[in-house]
C-alpha positions in Angstrom: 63.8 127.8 142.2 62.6 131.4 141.8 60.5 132.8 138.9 61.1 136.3 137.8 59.2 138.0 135.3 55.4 137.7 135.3 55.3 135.6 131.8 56.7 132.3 133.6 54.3 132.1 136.3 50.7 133.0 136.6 49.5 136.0 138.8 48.3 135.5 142.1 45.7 138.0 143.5 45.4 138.8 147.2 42.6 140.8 148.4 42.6 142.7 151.5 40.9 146.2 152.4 38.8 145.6 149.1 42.0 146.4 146.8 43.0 143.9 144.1 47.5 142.9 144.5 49.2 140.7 141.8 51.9 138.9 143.1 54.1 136.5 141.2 54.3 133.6 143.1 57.2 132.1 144.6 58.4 128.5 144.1 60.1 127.2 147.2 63.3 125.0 147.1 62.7 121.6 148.2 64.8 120.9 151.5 64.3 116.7 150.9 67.7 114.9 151.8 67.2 113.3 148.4 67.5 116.8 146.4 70.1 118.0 148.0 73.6 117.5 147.2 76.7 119.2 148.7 78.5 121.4 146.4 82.1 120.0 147.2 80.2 116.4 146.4 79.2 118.8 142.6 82.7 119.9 142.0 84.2 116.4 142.8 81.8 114.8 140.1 82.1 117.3 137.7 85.8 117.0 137.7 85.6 113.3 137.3 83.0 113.4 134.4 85.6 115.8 132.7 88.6 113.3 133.1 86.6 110.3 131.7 85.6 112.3 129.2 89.0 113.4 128.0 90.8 111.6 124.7 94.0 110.9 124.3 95.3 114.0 122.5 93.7 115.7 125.8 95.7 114.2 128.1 98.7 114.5 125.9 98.3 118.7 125.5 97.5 118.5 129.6 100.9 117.0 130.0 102.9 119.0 127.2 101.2 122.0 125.7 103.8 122.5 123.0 101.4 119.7 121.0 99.2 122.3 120.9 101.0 124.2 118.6 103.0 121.8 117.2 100.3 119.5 115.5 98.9 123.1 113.7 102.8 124.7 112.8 101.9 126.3 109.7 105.8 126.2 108.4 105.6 128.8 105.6 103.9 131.2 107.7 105.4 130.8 110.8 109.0 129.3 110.6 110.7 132.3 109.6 109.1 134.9 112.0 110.0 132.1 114.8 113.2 132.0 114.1 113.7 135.6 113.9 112.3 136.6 116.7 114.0 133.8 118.4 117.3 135.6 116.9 116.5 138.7 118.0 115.8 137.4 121.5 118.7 135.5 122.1 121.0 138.2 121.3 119.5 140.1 123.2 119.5 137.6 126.1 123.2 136.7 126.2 124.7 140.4 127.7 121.3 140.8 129.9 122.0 137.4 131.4 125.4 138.2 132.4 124.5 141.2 134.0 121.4 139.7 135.9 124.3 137.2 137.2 126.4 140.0 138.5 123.2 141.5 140.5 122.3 138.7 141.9 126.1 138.4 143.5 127.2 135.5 141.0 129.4 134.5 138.6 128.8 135.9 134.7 128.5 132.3 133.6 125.3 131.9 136.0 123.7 134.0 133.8 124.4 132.4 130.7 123.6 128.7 132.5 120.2 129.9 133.6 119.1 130.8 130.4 119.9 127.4 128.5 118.7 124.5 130.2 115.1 126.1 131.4 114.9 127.8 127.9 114.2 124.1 126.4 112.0 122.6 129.5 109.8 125.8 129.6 109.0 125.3 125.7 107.5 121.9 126.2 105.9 122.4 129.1 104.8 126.2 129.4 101.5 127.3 127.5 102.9 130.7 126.5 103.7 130.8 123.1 105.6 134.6 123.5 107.0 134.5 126.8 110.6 134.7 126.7 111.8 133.4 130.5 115.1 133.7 131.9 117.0 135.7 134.9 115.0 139.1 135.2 116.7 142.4 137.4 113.9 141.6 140.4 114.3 138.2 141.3 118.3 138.5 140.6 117.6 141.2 143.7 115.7 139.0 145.8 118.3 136.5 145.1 121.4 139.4 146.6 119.5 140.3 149.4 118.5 137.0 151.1 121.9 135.3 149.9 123.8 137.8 151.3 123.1 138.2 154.8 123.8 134.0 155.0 127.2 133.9 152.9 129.6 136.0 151.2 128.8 136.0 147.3 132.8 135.3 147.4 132.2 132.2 148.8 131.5 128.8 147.2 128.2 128.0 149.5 126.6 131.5 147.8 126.5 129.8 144.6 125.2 126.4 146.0 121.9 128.4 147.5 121.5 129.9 144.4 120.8 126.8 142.6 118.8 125.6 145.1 116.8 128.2 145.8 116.3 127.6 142.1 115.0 123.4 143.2 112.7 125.7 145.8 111.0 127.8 144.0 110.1 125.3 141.1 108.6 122.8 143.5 106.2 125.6 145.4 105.7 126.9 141.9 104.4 123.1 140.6 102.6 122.8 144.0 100.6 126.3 143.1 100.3 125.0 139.7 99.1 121.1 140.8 96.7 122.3 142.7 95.5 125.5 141.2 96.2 128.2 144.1 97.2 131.0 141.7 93.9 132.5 142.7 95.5 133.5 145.9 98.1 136.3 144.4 95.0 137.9 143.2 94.7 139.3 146.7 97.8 141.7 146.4 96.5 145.1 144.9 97.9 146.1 141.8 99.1 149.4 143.8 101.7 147.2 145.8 102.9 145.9 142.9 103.7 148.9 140.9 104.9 150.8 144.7 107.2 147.8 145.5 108.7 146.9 141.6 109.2 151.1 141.5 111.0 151.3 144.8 113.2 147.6 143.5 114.1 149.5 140.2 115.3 152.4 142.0 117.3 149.7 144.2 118.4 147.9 141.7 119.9 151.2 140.1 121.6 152.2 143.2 123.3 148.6 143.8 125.0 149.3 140.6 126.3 152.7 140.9 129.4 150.9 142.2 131.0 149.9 138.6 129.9 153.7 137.5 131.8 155.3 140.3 134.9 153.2 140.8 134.4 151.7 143.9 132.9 149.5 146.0 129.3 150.4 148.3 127.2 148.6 151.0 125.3 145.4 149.5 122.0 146.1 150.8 118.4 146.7 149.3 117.9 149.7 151.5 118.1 152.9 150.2 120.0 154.8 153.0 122.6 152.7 153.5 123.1 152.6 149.5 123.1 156.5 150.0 125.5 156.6 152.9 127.6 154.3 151.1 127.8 156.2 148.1 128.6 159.4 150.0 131.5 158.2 152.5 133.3 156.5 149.3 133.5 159.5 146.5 136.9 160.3 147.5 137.7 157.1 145.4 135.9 158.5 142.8 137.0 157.3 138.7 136.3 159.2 135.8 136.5 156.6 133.2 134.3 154.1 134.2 131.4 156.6 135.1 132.3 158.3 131.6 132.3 155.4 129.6 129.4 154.0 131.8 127.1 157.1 130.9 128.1 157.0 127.2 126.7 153.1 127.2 123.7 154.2 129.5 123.1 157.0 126.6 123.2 154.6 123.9 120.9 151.9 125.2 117.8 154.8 126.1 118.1 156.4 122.9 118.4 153.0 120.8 114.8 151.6 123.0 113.8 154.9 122.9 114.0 155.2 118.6 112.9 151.0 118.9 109.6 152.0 120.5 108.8 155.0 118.9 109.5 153.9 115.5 108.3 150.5 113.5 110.7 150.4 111.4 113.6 150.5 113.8 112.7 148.3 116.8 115.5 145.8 116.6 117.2 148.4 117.9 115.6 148.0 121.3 116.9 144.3 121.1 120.4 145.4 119.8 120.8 147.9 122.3 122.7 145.1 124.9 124.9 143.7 122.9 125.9 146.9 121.2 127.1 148.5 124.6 129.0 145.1 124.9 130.9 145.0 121.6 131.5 149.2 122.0 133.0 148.1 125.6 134.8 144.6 124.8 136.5 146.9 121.4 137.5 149.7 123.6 138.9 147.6 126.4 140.9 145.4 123.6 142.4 148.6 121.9 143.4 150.9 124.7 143.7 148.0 127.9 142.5 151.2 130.4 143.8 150.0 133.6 140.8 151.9 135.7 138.2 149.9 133.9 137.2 146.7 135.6 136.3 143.8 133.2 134.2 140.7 133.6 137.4 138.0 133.7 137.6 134.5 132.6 134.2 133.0 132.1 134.2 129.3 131.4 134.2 127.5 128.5 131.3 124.5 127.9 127.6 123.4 128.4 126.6 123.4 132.0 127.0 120.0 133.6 124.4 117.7 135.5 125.0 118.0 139.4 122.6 117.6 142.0 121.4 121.0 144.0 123.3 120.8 147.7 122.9 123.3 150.9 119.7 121.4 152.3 120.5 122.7 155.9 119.3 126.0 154.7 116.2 125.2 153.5 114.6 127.1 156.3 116.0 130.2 155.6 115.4 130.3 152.1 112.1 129.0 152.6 110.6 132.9 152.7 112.2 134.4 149.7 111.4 131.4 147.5 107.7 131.9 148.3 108.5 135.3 147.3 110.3 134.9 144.1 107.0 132.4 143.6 104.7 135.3 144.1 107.0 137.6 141.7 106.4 134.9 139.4 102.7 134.8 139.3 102.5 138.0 139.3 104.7 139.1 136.5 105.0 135.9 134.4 101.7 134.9 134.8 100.3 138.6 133.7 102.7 139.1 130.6 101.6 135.3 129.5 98.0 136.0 129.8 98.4 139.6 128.2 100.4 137.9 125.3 97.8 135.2 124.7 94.9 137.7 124.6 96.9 139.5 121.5 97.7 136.4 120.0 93.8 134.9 120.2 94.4 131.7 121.9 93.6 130.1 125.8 96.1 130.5 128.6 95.3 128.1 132.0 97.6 130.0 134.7 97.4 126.9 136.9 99.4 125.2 133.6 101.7 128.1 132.9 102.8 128.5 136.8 103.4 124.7 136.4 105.3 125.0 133.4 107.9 127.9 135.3 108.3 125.3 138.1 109.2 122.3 135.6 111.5 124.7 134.0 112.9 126.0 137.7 113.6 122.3 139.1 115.5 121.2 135.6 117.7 123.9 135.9 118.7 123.7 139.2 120.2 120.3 137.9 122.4 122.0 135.7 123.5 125.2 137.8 120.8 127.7 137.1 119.3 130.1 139.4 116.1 131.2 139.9 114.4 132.3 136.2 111.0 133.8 135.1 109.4 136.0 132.5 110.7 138.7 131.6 108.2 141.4 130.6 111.2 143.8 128.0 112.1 140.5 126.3 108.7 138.9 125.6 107.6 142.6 124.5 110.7 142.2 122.2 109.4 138.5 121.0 106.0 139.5 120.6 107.2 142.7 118.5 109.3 140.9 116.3 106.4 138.3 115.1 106.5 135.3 117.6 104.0 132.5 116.4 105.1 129.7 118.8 107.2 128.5 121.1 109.7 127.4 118.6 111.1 131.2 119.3 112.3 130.0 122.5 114.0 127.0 121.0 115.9 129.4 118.8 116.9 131.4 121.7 118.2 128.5 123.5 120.3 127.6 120.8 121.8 131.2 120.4 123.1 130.5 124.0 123.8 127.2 123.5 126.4 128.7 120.9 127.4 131.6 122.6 128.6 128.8 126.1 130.5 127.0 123.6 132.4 129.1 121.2 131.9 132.5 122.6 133.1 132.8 126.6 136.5 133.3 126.0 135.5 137.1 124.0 133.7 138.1 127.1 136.6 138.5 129.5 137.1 141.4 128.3 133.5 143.2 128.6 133.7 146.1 130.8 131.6 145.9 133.8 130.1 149.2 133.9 128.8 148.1 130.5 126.8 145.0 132.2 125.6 147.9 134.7 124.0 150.3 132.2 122.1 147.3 130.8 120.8 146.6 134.0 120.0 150.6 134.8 118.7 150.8 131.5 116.6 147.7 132.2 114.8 148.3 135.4 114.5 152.7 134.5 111.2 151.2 132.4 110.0 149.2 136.1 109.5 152.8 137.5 106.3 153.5 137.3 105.8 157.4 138.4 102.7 157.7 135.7 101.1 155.0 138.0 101.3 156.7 141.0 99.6 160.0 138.8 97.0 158.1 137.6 96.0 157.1 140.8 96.7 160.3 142.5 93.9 161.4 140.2 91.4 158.5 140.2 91.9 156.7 143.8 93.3 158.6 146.8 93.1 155.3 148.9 94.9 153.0 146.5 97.7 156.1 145.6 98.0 155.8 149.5 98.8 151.8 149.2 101.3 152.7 146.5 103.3 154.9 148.7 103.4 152.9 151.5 104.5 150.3 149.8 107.2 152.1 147.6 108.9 153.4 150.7 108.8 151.0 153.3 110.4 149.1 150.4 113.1 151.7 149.9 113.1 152.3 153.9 113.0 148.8 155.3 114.3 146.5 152.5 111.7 144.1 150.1 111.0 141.4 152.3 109.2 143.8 155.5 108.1 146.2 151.9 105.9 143.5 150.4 104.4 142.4 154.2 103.3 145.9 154.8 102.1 146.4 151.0 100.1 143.0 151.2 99.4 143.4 154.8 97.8 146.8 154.1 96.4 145.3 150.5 94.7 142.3 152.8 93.3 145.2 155.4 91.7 147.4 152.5 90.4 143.9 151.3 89.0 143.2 154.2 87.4 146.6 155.0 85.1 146.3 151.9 84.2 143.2 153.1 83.4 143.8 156.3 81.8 147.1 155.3 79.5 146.1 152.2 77.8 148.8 150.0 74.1 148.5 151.5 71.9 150.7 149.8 67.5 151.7 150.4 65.8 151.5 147.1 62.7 153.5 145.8 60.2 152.9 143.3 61.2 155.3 139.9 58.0 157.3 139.0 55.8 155.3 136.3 57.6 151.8 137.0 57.7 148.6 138.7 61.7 149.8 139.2 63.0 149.7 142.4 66.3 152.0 142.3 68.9 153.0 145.0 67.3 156.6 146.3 70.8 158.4 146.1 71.3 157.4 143.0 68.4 158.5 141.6 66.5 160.9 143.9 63.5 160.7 142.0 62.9 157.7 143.4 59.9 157.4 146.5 59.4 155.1 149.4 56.3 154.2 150.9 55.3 155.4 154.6 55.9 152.2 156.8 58.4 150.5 154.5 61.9 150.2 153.8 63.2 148.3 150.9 67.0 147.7 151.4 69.8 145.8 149.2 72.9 144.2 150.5 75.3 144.6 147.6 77.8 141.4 149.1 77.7 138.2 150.4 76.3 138.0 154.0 78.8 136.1 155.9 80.3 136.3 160.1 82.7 139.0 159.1 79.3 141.2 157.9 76.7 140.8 159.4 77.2 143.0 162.4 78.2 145.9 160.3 74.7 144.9 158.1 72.4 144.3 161.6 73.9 147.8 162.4 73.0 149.8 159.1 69.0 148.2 159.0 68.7 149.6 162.6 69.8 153.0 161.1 67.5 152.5 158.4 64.5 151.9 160.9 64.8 155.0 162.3 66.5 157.8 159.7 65.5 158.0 156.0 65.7 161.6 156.1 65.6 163.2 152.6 63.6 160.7 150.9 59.8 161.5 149.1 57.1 159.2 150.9 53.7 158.5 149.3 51.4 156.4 151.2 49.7 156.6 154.8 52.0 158.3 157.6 51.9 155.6 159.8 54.7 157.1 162.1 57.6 154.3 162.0 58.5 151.7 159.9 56.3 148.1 160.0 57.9 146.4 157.0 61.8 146.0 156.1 62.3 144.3 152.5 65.5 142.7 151.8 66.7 142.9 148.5 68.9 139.9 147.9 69.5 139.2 143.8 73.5 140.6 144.6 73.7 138.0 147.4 75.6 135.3 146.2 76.5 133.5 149.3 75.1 133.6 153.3 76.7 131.7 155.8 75.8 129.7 158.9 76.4 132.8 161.3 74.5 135.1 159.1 71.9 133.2 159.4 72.2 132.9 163.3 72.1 136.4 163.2 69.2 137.2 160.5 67.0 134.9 163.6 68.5 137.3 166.1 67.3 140.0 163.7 64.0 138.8 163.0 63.2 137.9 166.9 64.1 141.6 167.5 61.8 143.2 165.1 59.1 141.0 166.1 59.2 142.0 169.4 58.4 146.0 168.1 55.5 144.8 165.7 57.9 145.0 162.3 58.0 141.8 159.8 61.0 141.0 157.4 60.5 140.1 153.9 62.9 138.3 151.3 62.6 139.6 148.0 64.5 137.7 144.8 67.1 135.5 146.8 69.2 133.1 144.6 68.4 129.3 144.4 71.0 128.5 146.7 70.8 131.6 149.5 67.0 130.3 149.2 67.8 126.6 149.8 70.4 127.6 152.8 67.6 129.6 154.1 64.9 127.2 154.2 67.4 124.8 155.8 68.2 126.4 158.4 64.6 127.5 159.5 64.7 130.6 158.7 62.3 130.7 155.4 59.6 129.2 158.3 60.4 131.6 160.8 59.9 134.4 158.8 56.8 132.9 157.0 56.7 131.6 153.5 54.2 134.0 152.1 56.4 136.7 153.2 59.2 135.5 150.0 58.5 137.1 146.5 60.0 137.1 143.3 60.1 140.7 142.8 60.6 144.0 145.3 57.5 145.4 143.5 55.4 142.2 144.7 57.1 142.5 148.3 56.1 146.2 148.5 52.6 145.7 147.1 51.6 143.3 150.0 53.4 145.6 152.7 51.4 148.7 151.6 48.3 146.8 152.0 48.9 145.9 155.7 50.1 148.9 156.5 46.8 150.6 155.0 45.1 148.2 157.1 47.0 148.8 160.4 45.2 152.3 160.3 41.7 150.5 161.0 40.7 151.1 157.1 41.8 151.6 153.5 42.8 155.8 153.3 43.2 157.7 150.5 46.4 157.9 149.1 48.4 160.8 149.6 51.1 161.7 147.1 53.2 164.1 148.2 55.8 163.8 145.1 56.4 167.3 143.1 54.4 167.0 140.7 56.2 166.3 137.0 55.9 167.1 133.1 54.1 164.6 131.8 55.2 162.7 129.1 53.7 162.1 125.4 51.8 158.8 126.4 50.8 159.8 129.1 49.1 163.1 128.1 47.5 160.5 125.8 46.2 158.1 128.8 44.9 161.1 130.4 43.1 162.6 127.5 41.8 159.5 126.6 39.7 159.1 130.5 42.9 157.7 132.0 41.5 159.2 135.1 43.6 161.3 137.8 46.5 162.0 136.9 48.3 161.8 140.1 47.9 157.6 139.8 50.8 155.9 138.0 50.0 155.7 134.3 51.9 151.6 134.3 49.0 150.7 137.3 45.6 150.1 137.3 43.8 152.4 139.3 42.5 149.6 142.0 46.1 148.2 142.1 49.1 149.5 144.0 
């Protein structure tokens, strides 16, 4: 292990060409087989000390996190806001459900069975305490687009890989959960996300133009199609519906418009559905207009146990549930980790992505499609006081009520009223003010946005999120492979070595080059890295030397604190290195590595191949030693030659020189023997 500040370790003093150099010393990692211990051969002992040392009531918040806030319900504080918002929710959740149903290609009562039966499951086993799940407008999408081009949504089979693409995605989304691989989504650039849910929403939008206009259009999630669509059919064009559709489109804005804006009013933003349903169910009952279409029958009655069929199609659903998995993380995952952060208390991802698969694989059982978290409605719970999960209960229980008493009033709900809950929905998913922002701050990730956003709109979603993560991977990728690599100076009066374009103040020393590699060193960098120190070797141009002019450089210090990881074909390659810059008279030194970048190092030869003395603790001690060899290389000890402008000096050290300091052109921090 390394020692880094001079009051752990005493000085040692090398003396060469008559000048006195204090240099911490460095303390080498022992390479003994019996100190050495593998870190997978760590992790899996750590993990096993944690499990024995876990109690009972551990295991037992593990396995069902509502104990967690069960055992500390505070029921005069919290059982009234709970059941509230729960209210509030579910009311909110009956119309939104039906309509999700009708974009996905299914049957109203879909809707309604999806947000019962996972409702319950989800609040024992999820860790959010605010998110409200159920069907959301994007994954009802996905759902349209990949069920469609199998089956007609007409016929029975479509409804049968619904629900199992519901048993799908719960059992990747346990898997991911099990054994804790949401890590991976983090690779998708926040800039796909917001280009691909911006070009779904506008999707999503046009897909239900139909029950506006009056007739039917293309079933497709690609814009010019939709377009074409829309265009060949407006000779069939209906006033009412589009009338009567904009009036309920109008209503809903305005009422989430006045619910945002103003405290006092926000259950209007969770009115706003069922509002535009009882305006449309009233108008339909009192005038019957025959150019309205309604929703029809919906069953009557709790969803019944049956067990998910269509297996032969596994395969081709395999893709999208892997995508509705990824929309999950993303999107549920996010809101439930947000949510906790407000509400001061822990969220584990790995738990909460199990909990949504739990919730997925029960409701499959009992005719639900795929569900997840839907960012408008937790907003909603979370805005109207949610404490605990005994909001979703409540909200269970509203549609619970509303399957067996209420179906037979929602016949007669119009369908362009279902539509301008959906449009009014997904208008908040567009996210133009993104695209500004980024426009402004980030040319490169504005550039991922729009690629994304339109080869969504262009190509459909499944080839729109490749490229977006295809290209999110690439840019990934580039920065790896092309690490920030910077050469330090020394900052006038200090032992601070600083990157010279960052501070231009900053001088080298003739002979030397100090550089820092800002990444891990690993195969897919080190050629870009060999590359940048051969540039460095021969071209500091613009820099302030002090020292001898010895002509070229003898000495190239690397500056590893940032590196947190080297790898087996860096090293190969840091030998290569080192056997090159032998063979032209220059010597590499190792300034500050990590305990285990040193240990790998020593392993694998290279600390000895280098030389030991030739590893410091600090870049100051590294460039001390250099200096004096390359003093030496010109046959004796020369003067100094500073050929920095000289600067104001400050208070103290006007004071140090008035007080026989000596010369002021020496450091004021130094002793005037010392470098």
């Amino acid at each position: 292990m390394e020692t880094d500040s001079d009051a752990t370790a005493p000085a040692m003093k090398n003396i060469f060409g008559g000048r006195t150099v204090k240099v911490i010393p460095f303390q080498h990692a022992s390479t003994s087989s019996s100190q050495q211990q593998q870190p997978s051969a760590t992790l899996v002992a750590r993990w096993g000390a944690k499990l024995r040392a876990m109690t009972a009531l551990e295991w037992m918040e593990l396995f069902l996190p509502c104990s967690r806030w069960i055992r500390t319900y505070r029921w005069r504080e919290y059982l009234q806001v709970d059941l509230m918002s729960g209210l509030t929710v579910g009311v909110m959740l009956v119309p939104q459900a039906m309509s999700y149903a009708k974009l996905a290609g299914l049957h109203p009562i879909y809707g309604l069975y999806s947000g019962f039966v996972p409702i319950f499951i989800y609040a024992l086993f999820g860790s959010s305490r605010q998110l409200a799940i159920g069907p959301v407008a994007l994954v009802s999408l996905l759902v349209s687009n990949v069920l469609s081009n199998i089956v007609e949504p007409s016929n029975e089979l479509y409804t049968e890989l619904a629900i199992l693409l519901a048993l799908m995605v719960g059992i990747l989304e346990c898997l991911m959960g099990l054994l804790r691989l949401g890590w991976l989504i983090r690779f998708i650039s926040h800039s796909v996300i917001s280009g691909f849910t911006t070009a779904s929403a506008i999707s999503i939008a046009l897909s239900q133009a139909k029950y506006f206009l009056g007739y039917d259009i293309a079933r497709s999630s690609e814009i010019i199609p939709l377009i074409r669509s829309i265009i060949a059919g407006f000779g069939e064009f209906s006033w009412p519906p589009f009338v009567m559709g904009s009036i309920f489109l109008a209503v809903l804005l305005l009422m989430k418009h006045l619910g945002k804006s103003k405290k006092c009013l926000r259950w209007l933003r969770a009115a706003g559905p069922l509002t535009a349903v009882v305006l449309g169910t009233t108008f339909v009952k009192l005038f019957h207009p025959s150019s309205i279409s309604v929703v029809g029958e919906i069953p009557q009655g709790l969803p019944k146990f049956s067990i998910p069929s269509g297996f032969q199609h596994v395969k081709s659903l395999l893709s999208t549930a892997a995508l509705i998995t990824g929309v999950a993380i993303l999107e549920s995952v996010g809101i439930a980790k947000a949510l906790a952060a407000k509400n001061g208390y822990e969220l584990d991802s790995n738990q909460e992505l199990f909990g949504l698969g739990v919730a997925n694989i029960c409701g499959s059982f009992f005719s639900s499609y795929p569900i997840t978290g839907s960012f408008s409605r937790s907003a909603v719970n979370h805005e109207s006081g949610a404490k605990t999960g005994l909001s979703g209960i409540t909200m269970g229980i509203i549609m619970g009520c509303a399957l067996l008493f209420m179906t037979p009033l929602f016949s007669q709900i119009p369908q362009c009223a279902l539509a301008a809950i959906v449009i009014s929905a997904v208008m908040g998913l567009v996210d133009y003010e993104e695209a500004l922002f980024l426009w402004r701050i980030d040319k490169k990730d504005f550039l991922l946005w729009t690629i994304t956003c339109i080869t969504t709109l262009v190509l459909g979603i499944e080839i729109g999120v490749i490229v977006g993560v295809g290209f999110s991977l690439a840019f990934v990728i580039h920065e790896s492979a092309n690490p920030h690599i910077a050469v330090l100076g020394r900052l006038p009066g200090t032992t601070v070595y600083r990157n010279i374009l960052q501070y231009p103040e900053a001088y080298t020393y003739n002979g030397i080059v100090v550089v820092r590699i800002d990444a891990p060193i690993y195969f897919a960098n080190i050629s870009y890295i060999k590359d940048r120190l051969r540039e460095y070797e021969h071209n500091l141009s613009g820099t302030v030397n002090r020292g001898p002019d010895v002509g070229r450089i003898y000495f190239v210090i690397l500056e590893m604190s940032p590196v947190t990881y080297i790898d087996s074909s860096a090293v190969q390659a840091l030998k290569d290195l080192h056997q090159e810059y032998n063979s032209r008279g220059i010597q590499i030194a190792v300034a500050n590595p990590n305990q285990e970048v040193h240990r790998l190092l020593s392993r694998s030869g290279l600390i000895d191949l280098i030389g030991k003395e030739w590893c410091f603790v600090r870049v100051h001690d590294a460039v001390q030693v250099c200096l004096q060899h390359v003093q030496h290389l010109n046959g004796k000890t020369p003067k100094v030659v500073d050929r920095t402008p000289r600067r104001q000096l400050s208070s103290l050290q006007n004071l140090w020189r008035h007080e026989g300091g000596g010369d002021s052109m020496v450091e004021p921090l130094l002793q005037q023997q010392e470098v």
